[in-house]
N, C-alpha and C positions, 0 to 999 in steps of 0.2 A: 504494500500500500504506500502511495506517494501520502509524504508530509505534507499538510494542509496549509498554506500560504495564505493569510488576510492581508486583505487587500485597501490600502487607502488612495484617496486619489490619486495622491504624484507617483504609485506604485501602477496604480490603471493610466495615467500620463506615459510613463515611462514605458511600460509596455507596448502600449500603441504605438509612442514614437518610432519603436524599435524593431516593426517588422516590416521588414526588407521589400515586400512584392505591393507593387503600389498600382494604382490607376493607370499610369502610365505604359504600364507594362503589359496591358490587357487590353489598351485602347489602340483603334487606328489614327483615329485622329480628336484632341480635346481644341475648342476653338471658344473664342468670345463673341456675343451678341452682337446684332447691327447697329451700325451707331446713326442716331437718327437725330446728328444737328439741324438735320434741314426736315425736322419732321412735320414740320405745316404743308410744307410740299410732300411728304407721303404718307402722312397717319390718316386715316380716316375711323369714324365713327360708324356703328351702323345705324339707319334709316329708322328715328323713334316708331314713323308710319308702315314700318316692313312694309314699302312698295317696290314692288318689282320692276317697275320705271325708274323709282328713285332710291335704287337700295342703299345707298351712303350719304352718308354728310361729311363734306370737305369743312378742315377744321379750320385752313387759312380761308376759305372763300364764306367760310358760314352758311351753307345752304345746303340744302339735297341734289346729288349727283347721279348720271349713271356712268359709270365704268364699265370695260370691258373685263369680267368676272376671271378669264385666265390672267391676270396681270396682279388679283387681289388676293394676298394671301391673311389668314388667320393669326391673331399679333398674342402674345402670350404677355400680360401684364405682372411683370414683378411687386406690384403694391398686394394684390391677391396671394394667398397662401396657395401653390403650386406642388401638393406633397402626392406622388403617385398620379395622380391623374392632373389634366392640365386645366386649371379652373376656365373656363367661359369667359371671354373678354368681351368687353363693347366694342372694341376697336379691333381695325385688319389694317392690311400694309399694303399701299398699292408699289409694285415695283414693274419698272419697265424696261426688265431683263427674259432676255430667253433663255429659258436654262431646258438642257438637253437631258431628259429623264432616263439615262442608260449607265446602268452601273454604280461603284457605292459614290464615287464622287463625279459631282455630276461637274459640267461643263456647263457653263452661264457667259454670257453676254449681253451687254446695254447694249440695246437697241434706238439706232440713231432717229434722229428728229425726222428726215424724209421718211425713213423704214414705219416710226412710229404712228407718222401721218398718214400711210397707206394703209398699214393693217391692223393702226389701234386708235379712230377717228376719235375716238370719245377721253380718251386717254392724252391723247394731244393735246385738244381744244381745252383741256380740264389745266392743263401744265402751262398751255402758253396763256390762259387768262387769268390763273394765278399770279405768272410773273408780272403781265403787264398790267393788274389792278392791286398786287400787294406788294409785289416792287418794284412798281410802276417803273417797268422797262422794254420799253417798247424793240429790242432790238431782238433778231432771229434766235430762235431758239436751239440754245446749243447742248449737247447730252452734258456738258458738264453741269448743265441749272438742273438736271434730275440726276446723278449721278450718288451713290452711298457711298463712291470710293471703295477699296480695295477689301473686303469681307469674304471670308469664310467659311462664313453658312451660307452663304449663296450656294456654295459648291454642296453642300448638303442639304438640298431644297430635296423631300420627295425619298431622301432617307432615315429611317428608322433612328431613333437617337433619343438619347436621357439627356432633359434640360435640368442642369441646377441651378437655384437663387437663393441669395444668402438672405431670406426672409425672417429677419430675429437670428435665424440657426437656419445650417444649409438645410434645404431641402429640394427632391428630386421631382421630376415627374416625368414620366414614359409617352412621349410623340410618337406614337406608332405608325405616323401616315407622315412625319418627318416635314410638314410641309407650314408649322408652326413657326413665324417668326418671334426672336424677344432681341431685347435692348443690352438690360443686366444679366448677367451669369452668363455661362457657358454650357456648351451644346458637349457631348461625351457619344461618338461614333465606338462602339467598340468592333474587335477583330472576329471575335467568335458570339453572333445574334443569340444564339441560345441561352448564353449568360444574361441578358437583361435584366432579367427580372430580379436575380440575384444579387446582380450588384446594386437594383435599383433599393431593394430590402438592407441592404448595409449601408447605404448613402443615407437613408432615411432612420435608420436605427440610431442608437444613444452611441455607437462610434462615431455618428457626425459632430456630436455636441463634443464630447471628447477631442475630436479632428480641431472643432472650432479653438476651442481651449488651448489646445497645443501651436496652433497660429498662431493664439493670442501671446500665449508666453515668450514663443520663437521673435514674433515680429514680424510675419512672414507678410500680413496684407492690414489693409486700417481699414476691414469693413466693405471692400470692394473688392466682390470672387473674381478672379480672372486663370488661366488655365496653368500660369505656373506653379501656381498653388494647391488647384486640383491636382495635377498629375503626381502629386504627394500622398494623395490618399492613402494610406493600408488597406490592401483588400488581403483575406485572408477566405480561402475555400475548403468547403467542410472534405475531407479525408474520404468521408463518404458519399459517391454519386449520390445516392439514393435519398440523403439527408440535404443538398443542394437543390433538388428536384422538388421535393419536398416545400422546403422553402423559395425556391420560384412559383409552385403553384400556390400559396400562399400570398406571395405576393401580387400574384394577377389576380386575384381575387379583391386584394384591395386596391387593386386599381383601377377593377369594377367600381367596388363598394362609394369610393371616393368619387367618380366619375357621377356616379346616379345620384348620390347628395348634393355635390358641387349645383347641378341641373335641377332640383327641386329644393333649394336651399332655404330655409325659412329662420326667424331670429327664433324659436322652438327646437333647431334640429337636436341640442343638448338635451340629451335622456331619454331620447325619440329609442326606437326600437332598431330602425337604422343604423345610428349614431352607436349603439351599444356591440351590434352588431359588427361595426368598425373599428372599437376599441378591444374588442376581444378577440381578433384578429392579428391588431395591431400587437397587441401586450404578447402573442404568443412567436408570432416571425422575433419579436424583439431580443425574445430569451432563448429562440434557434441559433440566431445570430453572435450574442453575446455568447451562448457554448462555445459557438466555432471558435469565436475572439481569444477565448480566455481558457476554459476549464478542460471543454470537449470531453463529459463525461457528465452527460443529463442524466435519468433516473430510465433505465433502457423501458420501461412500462410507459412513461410518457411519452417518448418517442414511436413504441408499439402502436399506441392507441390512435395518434394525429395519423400514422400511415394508415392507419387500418379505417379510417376513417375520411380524412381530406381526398376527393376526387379531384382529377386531373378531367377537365369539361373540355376540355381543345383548345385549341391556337387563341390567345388575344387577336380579334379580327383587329386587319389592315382598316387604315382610313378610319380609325378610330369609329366603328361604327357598334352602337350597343345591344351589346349581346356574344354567349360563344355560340359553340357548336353545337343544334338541337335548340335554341335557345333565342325566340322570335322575342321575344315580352318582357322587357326587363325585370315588372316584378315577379314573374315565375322564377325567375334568376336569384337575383334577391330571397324569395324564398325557402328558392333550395339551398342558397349558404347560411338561411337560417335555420334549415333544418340538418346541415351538416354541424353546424356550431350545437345543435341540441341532443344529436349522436354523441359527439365528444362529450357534452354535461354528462348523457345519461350512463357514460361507461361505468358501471361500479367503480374500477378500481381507477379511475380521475381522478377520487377528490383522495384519494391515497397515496398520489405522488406522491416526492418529497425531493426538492432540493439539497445538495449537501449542502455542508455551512460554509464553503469555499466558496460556492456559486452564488448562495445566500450574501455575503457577506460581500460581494462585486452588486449584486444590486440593491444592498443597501446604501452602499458608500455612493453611487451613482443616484438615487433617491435625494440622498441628504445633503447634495452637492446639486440638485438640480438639473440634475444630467438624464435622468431616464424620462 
């Protein structure tokens, strides 16, 4: 029997600091946000009237517009809490790039002011009337007055990618249809898709708060995530496939769960059955995850019981659309993870587990430090 190590902070600090296999080493590519100085010229709002004539409101022109819909992408707002799934923004991005959807990095180009006037009339006339009524410039319109400059995520338009934002404490959320723009944080392409979900479960667990912690003390950033910082992450993976799997399908699960509350969000959702739903989820990927981290030695019963129980429903659909596999109705969905959470209650030997005092004693100190 290994001796029993307690654990206080700077002993859980120290730890973390100290393991070697990072983010970087499992990503293809980690990148920064679009920078949107000139974003009166491309943020838009969407249409209070949801009219199909006039689906946007231009924020420099102040009024209702229409656009050409391939040029408007979906904008991901960092003031919203973004954890697992991508909260719902009022606002999209209009860009007037052609980006070439083949392969993981895509090929993008601005498309010039003749090209834009032929094949995107509404998109033109929207750019050259802004310039010439709100910087009252009446001279030809040249690609550098719409241009974002050198970015990318452009080249990652339309691929699959975890966006993080340091919203209070990092937190992640899984783009599945890749075609989400943001400002703040960074986009995380990894090498091997089937990991998502996993690393998106460790991104979002009490090793982020810890991560943060450890910046804080290193000096590494003042509050502003940018990728050389990510690419420091500790990722550490469970020993056992089966216990990774595990916790990936956990994790799309809440990435449902967070997707369908984001979407019917009310100042009630706290204590709702959803809501509980989501937490009981959350507390148990948390303590999958912190095993890996730390002890790797749960109570082999509790582990039995989530296998024997947590179903794998299929693929998280592409294009973010809701729902899995067999699985038309969101709340039949819903349902059924709430009927799989009440399999787990009802196993007899559940409330029998038991933590050791080593693993006990890691989330206590994380508790009483604010960290879980």
């Amino acid at each position: 029997m290994k001796p029993i190590m307690f654990w206080s902070k700077n002993s859980i600090i120290e730890k973390v600091s100290k393991i070697s296999n990072t983010l970087d080493d499992i990503s293809a590519d980690i990148f920064c946000g679009i920078n949107t100085d000139s974003e009166y010229l491309h943020k838009l709002s969407l249409s209070e009237n949801d009219s199909p004539e006039t689906p946007y409101k231009c924020m420099g022109l102040n009024r209702e517009i229409n656009l050409e819909r391939e040029l408007v992408y979906p904008f991901i707002d960092s003031a919203f809490s973004n954890e697992y799934a991508v909260h719902p923004s009022p606002y999209c991005f209009m860009l007037p790039y052609e980006i070439k959807a083949d392969g993981l990095r895509k090929g993008c180009r601005l498309l010039e002011p003749e090209e834009l006037k032929a094949r995107y009339p509404l998109t033109y006339a929207r750019i050259t009337e802004f310039k010439n009524n709100f910087k009252h410039n009446s001279t030809s319109l040249s690609s550098a007055d719409y241009s974002v400059g050198d970015c990318k995520l452009l080249q990652y338009i339309n691929t699959p990618k975890i966006v993080v934002s340091d919203h209070y404490s990092l937190q992640a959320s899984f783009d599945a249809a890749g075609n989400n723009l943001f400002e703040k944080g960074c986009g995380i392409v990894l090498q091997d898709p089937s990991r998502y979900f996993y690393v998106l479960a460790a991104l979002n667990s009490s090793i982020s708060r810890v991560f943060s912690e450890i910046c804080q003390n290193d000096r590494l950033y003042n509050g502003s995530l940018n990728p050389g910082v990510l690419r420091r992450f500790p990722i550490v993976f469970p020993e056992e496939k089966n216990l990774e799997s595990l916790i990936s399908t956990l994790s799309s699960y809440l990435t449902y769960i967070h997707g369908q509350i984001y979407r019917t969000a009310s100042p009630n959702i706290s204590g709702s059955e959803d809501y509980e739903l989501l937490k009981f989820y959350e507390r148990i990927v948390n303590l999958l995850v912190l095993d890996t981290y730390f002890t790797k030695d749960l109570d082999p019963r509790f582990l039995e019981i989530l296998e024997e129980n947590i179903v794998h429903f299929g693929e998280y659909p592409e294009g973010g659309k809701s729902g899995f596999s067999g699985f038309e109705d969101s709340r039949c969905f819903m349902n059924e993870l709430q009927a799989v959470k009440q399999k787990i209650l009802d196993t007899p030997d559940f409330g029998k587990c038991r933590f050791n005092s080593e693993f006990t004693n890691i989330l206590a100190t994380l508790k009483n430090n604010g960290v879980w």
